[in-house]
N, C-alpha and C positions, 0 to 999 in steps of 0.2 A: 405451473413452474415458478420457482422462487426467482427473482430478481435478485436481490441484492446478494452480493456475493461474500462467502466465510473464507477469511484468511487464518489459519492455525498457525505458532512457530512451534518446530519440534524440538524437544528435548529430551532426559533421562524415562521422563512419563511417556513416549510415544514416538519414539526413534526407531522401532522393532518395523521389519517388512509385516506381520501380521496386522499391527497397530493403526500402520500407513493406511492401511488394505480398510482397517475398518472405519478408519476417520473418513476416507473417499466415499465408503458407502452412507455414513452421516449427512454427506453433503458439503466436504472440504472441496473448494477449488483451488486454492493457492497453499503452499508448506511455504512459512518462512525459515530462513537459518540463519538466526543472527551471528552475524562475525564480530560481534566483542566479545564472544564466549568461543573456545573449544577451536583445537585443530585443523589444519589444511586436510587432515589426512581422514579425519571425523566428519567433516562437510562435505566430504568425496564420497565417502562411504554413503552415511546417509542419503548424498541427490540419486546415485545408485540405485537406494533403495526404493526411494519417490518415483524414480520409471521405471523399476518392477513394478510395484505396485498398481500402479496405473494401467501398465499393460496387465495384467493381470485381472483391473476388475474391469477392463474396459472402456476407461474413462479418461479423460484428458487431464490436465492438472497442471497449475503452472508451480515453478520455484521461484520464492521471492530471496534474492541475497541483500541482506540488512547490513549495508558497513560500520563500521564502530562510530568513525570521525572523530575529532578532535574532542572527545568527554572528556574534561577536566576532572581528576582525582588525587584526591593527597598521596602520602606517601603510606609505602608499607610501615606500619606500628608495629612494634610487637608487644603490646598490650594496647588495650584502649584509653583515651583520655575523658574525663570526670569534667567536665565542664558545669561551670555556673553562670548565672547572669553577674556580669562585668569583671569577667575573666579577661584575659590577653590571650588570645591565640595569637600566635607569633607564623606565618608564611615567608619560610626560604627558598632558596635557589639552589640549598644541596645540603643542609644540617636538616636531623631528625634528633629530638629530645623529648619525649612524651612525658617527663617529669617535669620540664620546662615549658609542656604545654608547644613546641616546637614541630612543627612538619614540614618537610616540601610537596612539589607538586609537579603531576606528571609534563606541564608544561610549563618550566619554569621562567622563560621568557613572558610567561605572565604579569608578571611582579611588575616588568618594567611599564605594564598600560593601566594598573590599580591608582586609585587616588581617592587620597582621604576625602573622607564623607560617604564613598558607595558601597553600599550593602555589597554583603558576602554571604552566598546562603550554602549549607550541605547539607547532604544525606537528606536530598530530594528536597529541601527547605524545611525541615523538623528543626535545624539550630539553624539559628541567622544571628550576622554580626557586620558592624560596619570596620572601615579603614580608620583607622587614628592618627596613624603614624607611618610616615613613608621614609624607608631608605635606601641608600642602593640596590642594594641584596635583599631587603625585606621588606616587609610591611605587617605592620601589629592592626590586630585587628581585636574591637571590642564586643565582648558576646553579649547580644541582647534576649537571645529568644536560647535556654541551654537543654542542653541531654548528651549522651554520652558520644562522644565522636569513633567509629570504630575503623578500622585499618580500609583504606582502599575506598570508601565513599567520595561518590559525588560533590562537584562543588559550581555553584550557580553563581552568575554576575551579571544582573539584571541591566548595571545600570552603565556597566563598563564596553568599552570599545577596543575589542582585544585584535593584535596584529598578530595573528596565526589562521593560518587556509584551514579551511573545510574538513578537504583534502590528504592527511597525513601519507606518510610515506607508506606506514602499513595498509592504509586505504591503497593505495595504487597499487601494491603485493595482494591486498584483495580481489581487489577488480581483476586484477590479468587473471588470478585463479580461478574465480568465479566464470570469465571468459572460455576459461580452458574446460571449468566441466560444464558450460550449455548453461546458465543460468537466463530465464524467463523475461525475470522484472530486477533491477535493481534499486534498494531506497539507499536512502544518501542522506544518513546525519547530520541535523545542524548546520545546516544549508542559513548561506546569510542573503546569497545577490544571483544572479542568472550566471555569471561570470564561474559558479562552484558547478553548475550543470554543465556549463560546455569543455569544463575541465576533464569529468568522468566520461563526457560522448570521447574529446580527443584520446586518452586512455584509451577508452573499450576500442573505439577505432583502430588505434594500432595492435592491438590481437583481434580484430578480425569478428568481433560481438556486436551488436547491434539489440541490446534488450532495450526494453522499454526503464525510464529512468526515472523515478520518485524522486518528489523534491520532500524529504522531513522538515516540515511546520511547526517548528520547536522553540525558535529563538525569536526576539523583538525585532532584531533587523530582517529576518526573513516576512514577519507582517507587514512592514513597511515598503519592503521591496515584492509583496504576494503580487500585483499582475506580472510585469517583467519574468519572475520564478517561473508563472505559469503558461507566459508564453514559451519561455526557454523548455521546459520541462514536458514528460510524457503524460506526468499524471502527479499528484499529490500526495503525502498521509501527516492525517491531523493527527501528532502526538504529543497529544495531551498531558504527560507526564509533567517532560520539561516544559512544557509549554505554561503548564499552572504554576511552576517555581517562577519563570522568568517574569509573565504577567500578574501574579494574584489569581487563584484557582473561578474567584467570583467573575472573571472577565471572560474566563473558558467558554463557555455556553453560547454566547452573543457571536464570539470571535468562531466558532466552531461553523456555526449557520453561515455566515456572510463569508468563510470562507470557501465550504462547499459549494454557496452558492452564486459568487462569484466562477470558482471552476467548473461547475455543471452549464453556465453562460456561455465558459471559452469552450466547451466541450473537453474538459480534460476529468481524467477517473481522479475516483477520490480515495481513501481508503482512511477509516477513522479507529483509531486504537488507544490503547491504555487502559484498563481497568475495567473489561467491561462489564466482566462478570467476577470478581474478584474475588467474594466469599466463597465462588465453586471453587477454590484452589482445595479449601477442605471440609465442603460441606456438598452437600447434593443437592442443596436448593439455591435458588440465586434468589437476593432480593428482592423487595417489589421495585426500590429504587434503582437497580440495574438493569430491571427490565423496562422502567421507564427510559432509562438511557440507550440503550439499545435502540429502543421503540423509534427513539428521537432522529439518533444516527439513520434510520430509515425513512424517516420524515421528511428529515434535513434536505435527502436525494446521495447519501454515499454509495458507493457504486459498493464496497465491501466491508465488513466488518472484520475486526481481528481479535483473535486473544492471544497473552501472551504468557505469563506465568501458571494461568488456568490450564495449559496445554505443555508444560515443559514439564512443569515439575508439581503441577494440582495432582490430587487423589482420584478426581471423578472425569476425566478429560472429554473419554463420550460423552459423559451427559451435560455437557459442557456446553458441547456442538449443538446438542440433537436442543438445549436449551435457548441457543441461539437460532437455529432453524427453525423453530417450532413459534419465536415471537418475531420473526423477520416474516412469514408465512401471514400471521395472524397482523402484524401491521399492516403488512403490505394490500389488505383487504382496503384499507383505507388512502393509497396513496393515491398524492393527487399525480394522475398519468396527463401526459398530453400536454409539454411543459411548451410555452411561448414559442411560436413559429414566425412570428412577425418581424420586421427586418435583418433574415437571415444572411451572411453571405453567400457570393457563388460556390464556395467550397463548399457548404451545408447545402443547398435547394435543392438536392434530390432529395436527400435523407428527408429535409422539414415536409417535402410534397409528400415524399410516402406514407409518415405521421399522418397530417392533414387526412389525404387517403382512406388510410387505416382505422383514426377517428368516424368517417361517415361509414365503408363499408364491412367494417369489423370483422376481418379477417383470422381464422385462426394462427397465421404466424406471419410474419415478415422474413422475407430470405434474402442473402446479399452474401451474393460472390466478392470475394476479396482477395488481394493478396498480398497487401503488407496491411490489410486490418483499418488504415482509416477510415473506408464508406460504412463499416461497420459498426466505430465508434462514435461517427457522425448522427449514426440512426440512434444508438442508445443515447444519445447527447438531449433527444426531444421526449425522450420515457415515455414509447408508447406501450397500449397498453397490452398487446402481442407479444409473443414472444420473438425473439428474433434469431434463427437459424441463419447461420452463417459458415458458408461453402466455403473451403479454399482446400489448394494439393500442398499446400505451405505448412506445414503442423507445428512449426515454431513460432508461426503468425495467431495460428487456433491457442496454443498455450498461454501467448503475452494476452488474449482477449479473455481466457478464464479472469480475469480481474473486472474484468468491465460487467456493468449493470446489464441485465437481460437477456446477453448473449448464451448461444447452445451450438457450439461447433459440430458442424462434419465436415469428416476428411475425407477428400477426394486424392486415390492413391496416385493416380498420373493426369498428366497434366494434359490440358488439350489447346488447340487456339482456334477453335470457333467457336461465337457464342450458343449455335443451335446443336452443337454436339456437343458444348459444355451443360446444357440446361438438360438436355434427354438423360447424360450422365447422372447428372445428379438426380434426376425425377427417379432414372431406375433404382438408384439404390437408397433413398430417401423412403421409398415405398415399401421395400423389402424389407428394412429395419424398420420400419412404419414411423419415420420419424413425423413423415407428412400423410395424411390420407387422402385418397382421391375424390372423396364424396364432401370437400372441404375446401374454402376460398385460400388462395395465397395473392400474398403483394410480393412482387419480385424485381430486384435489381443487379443490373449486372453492366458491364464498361464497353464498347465496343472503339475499336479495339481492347483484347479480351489481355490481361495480362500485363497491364500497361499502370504507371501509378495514376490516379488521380482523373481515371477513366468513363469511373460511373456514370453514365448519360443515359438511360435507357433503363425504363417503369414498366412491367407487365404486370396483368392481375391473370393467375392460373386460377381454375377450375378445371372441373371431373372434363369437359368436351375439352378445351385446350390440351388440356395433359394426355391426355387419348392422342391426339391428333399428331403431337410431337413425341409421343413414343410412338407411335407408327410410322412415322419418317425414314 
């Protein structure tokens, strides 16, 4: 069974219920639907389509909603501007002049936190340029690095401390939507301080959602502030895009490690994106260099990998997948399982003992009844080297864990509140689907009281005699 887990976002290339259908059998766990692009009425359609599908092939599958957040963008051009090294761009508060080299910007209270001397980068940091000149309404800016500036691009400020939330208004018109049709996992753009996470729990809170909540690792102040993020937060994703305009692309790599591996510590999922495979957009081969990177994201310990333009709008989108599956598989030969068990807390000691366990009597799977999913994310937290079946009657609890490393949900359809009639339950139809075999060791955990959060107390090891014994009861 593969570990680490494939995050896809859908688009014009792969939006179709057949499409859905065949990326699930590739080996997709998560569909993202980024909300800076497209429709309330197109993101509805499509998650639609994401639980047909799924019921269809059989398979679980979570939905990630991407919210826009505050991306800074010039203004609409109606042509492009010709820039050169030590030009004046000129940044308003509401004039557009593309003969004057003149634009505003989607967030024009920006103006008022710029100050001469700090870099200004767009269109991903292809042009950069510093601040010259400040004045109420504007600020002239000198191009050092040129190319053509074209309508609606990107604009980066490494170095600035800007007085606008996370948060936007359309973000909050997001979230309740995303609420209203079920969404899984939510990430959350450009995240600065823990203070942007508890904004989106109070949000979803009032429609009545409870997804699991991504903090995007994009900006310099979210580095600064990564523990605090990661304690406030569900899980991470390292995006790398912004993340190499704000830092220098060369600090990427270092920053990428230390920060998954600081979250694989607290026990929070990771998820690492941006370019991973990005020649597949229109070639059928990936580099060697992307398959190194890849390799790496597996190494590092991300719980999932993502693509993103490869899968919206690439030519080869399967072979994409099956690209990424196929080196995640072949890494994964090599990872190191069996991650530090040594001063755990009491929230972790069962999960770390089962590990430990698991380590000396190598078990074909680890099994863990849950029901809102953390004993389950606590056991993927120590990457053992089993796989890990996890039981719950919750199947919005099974969905948000498609993200986590290791895990293999079943759904138990009703609910029960014994632990010896929950376990026969499961053994019965565990066997029948042959998820488990009977002529095979398991490590088992479960809460007693059965049902309860933060319950897990209680380690079995099944075998072929135990398992006889308790389905004869």
């Amino acid at each position: 069974m593969r570990k680490t887990k494939i995050v896809v976002t859908l688009g014009p290339a792969t939006d179709s219920l057949k499409m859905i259908e065949k990326l699930i059998k590739k080996g997709v766990n998560v569909f993202r639907l980024n909300f800076s692009h497209a429709t309330h009425e197109y993101h509805q359609e499509v998650a639609k389509r994401i639980r047909k599908a799924s019921q269809n092939v059989n398979k679980e599958v979570a939905i990630l909603q991407d919210i826009a957040g505050p991306k800074i963008r010039i203004s609409h051009l109606k042509k492009p501007i010709e820039l050169k090294a030590g030009d004046i761009l000129t940044l308003t508060k509401d004039k557009v002049d593309e003969d004057k080299k003149i634009v505003s910007l989607s967030y024009p209270i920006i103006i008022d936190s710029l100050k001469v001397g700090e870099p200004v980068y767009f269109s991903d940091g292809t042009i950069r340029a510093k601040v010259v000149e400040k004045n109420p309404d504007e600020v002239k800016c000198e191009i050092i690095v040129a190319q053509t500036l074209q309508s609606k691009k990107g604009m980066n400020l490494p170095k600035s401390k800007l007085a606008i939330k996370s948060i936007t208004q359309k973000d909050k018109e997001d979230l309740a939507f995303g609420a209203k049709i079920g969404v899984d996992i939510v990430a959350l753009s450009f995240v600065s301080n823990k203070e942007d996470i508890q904004d989106a729990k109070d949000i979803l809170e009032q429609h009545n959602s409870n997804p699991l909540i991504f903090a995007k690792i994009e900006k310099k102040e979210a580095i600064e502030n990564i523990k605090s993020i990661l304690k406030a937060a569900d899980g991470i994703m390292v995006a790398r895009g912004d993340l190499g305009v704000e830092l220098g692309l060369k600090k990427v790599p270092l920053i990428q490690k230390k920060i998954i591996a600081l979250a694989l510590k607290m026990g929070k999922p990771t998820i690492t994106a941006t370019q991973m495979l990005t020649s597949m957009i229109n070639s059928h081969y990936p580099t060697r260099a992307e398959i190194s990177d890849v390799a790496n994201a597996v190494l590092d310990g991300s719980d999932a990998v993502m693509l993103s333009d490869e899968t919206t709008i690439g030519k080869y989108p399967l072979s994409a997948v099956e690209v990424l599956n196929e080196t995640i598989i072949e890494t994964e030969k090599a990872y190191p399982y069996f991650q530090d068990t040594d001063h755990v807390s009491s929230d972790d000691s069962i999960a770390a003992a089962v590990t430990t366990l698991a380590k000396n009597i190598k078990p074909d799977a680890l099994i863990a009844f849950t029901r809102a999913g953390r004993s389950a994310i606590s056991m993927a937290k120590f990457r053992p080297k089993a796989k890990i079946l996890v039981s719950s009657y919750d199947l919005k609890t099974l969905r948000k864990l498609q993200v986590v490393w290791g895990i293999e949900g079943i759904y138990l359809s009703h609910k029960l509140n014994d632990a010896d009639e929950l376990i026969k339950s499961f053994l019965t139809w565990a066997l029948k689907k042959k998820h488990i075999n009977k002529n095979k060791k398991y490590v088992l955990t479960i809460g007693s009281p059965i049902n309860v959060k933060h319950s897990t107390n209680d380690i079995r090891i099944l075998e072929k005699e135990s398992m006889e014994y308790i389905l004869a009861k």
